[in-house]
N, C-alpha and C positions, 0 to 999 in steps of 0.2 A: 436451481441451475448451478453446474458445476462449470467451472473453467479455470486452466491451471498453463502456466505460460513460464520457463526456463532461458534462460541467457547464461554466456559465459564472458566473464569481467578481466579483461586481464590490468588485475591490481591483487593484491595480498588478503586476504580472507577479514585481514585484522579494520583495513583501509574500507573496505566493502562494509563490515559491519557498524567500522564509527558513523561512517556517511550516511547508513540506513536507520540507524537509531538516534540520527540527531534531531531528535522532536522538535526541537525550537525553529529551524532550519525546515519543515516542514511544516509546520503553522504558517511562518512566513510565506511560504509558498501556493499556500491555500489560501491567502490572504489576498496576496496578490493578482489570483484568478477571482478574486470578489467575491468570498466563500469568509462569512462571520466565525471564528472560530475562537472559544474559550473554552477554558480549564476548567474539568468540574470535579477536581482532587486536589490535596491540600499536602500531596508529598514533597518533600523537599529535592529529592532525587528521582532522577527516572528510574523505573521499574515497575512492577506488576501491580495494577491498579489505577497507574492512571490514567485519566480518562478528559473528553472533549467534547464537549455540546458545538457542531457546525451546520449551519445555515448556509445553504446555499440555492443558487436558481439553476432550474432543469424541465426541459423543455418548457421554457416560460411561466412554470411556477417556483415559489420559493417551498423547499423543504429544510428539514432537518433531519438530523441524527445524530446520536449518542456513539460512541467511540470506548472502548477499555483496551488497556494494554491486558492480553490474559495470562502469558507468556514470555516471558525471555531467558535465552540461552545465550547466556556472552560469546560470540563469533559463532554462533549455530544458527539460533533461532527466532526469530518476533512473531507472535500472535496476536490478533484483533479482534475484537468480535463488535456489530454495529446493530444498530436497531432501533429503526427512523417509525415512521406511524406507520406504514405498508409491507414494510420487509426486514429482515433483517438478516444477520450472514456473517460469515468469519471470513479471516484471510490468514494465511500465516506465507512467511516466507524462511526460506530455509537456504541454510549456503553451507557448499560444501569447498572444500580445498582440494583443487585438482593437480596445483604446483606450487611455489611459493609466492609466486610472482601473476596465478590464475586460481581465478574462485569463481565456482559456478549458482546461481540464485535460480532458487524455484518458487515459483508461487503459485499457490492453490488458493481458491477463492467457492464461496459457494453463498447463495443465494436464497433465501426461501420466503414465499410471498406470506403477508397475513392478510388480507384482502381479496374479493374476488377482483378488482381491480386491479391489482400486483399482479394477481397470477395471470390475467389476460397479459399484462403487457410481458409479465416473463416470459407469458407463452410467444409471444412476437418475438422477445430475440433469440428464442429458441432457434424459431424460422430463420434466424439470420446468422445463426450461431457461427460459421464460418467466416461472415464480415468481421462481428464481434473480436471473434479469436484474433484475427489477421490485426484487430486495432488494437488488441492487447498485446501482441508479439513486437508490433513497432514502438509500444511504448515502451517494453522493455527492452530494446536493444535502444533505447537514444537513452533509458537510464544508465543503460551498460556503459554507453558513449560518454554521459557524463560524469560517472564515475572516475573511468580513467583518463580525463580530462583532468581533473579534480587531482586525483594520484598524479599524474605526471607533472603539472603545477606543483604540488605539494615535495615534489622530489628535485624540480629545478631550482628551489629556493637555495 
């Protein structure tokens, strides 16, 4: 299952990319939603390779999955690729500079069961593929929002 969702940020291309590639700031974040997450690379610096064993609960069971950085492009690009016991799938997000002051974020996402279990339920949000979309368009326009929340904080100081 394919689904790919765009916003436009108005913050600086450079702003958008520190915000999106601050891993550590995203652990926290998934931590906080009660989601088990640790490191299962031993790099000193972010970049390609590393990776996160997360535990988390979904629809009332607790799963996992595996996490790699596969990709980075400083102020371009981040790529992901996942793969828990049922599915697995990539994500990349990409940004583009529309002004200097506006940077546009696309992200593609894709899906693929290994299960016939997976593939029934991805057949169900197949079915709903339009709710789906609409709950990934909202999430990314409150990231857009806090982004340049973030930027305008960061520029009042």
């Amino acid at each position: 299952m394919h689904l790919s969702s765009r916003t436009d940020i108005e913050a600086p291309i450079e702003h958008v990319y520190k915000v999106m590639s601050d891993f550590e700031n995203w652990e926290r974040a998934a931590m906080r939603r009660g989601a088990d997450v640790s490191r299962t690379d031993k790099l000193r610096a972010p970049g390609v390779g590393m990776g996160w064993h997360v535990i988390f609960r979904f629809r009332g069971k607790e799963r996992a999955i595996d996490i790699y950085l596969t990709e980075q492009e400083p102020g371009a690009k981040l790529a992901f690729k996942g793969k828990g016991r049922m599915v697995e799938g990539d994500l990349s997000i990409e940004l583009v500079s529309l002004a200097p002051k506006r940077t546009r974020m696309v992200l593609h996402t894709q899906v693929r069961p290994l299960t016939i279990a997976a593939r029934l339920f991805l057949q169900s949000l197949k079915l709903a593929k339009g709710r789906v979309q609409g709950k990934l368009n909202k999430r990314m326009e409150q990231l857009a929002i806090d982004i340049e929340t973030r930027f305008n904080g960061a520029r009042g100081r």
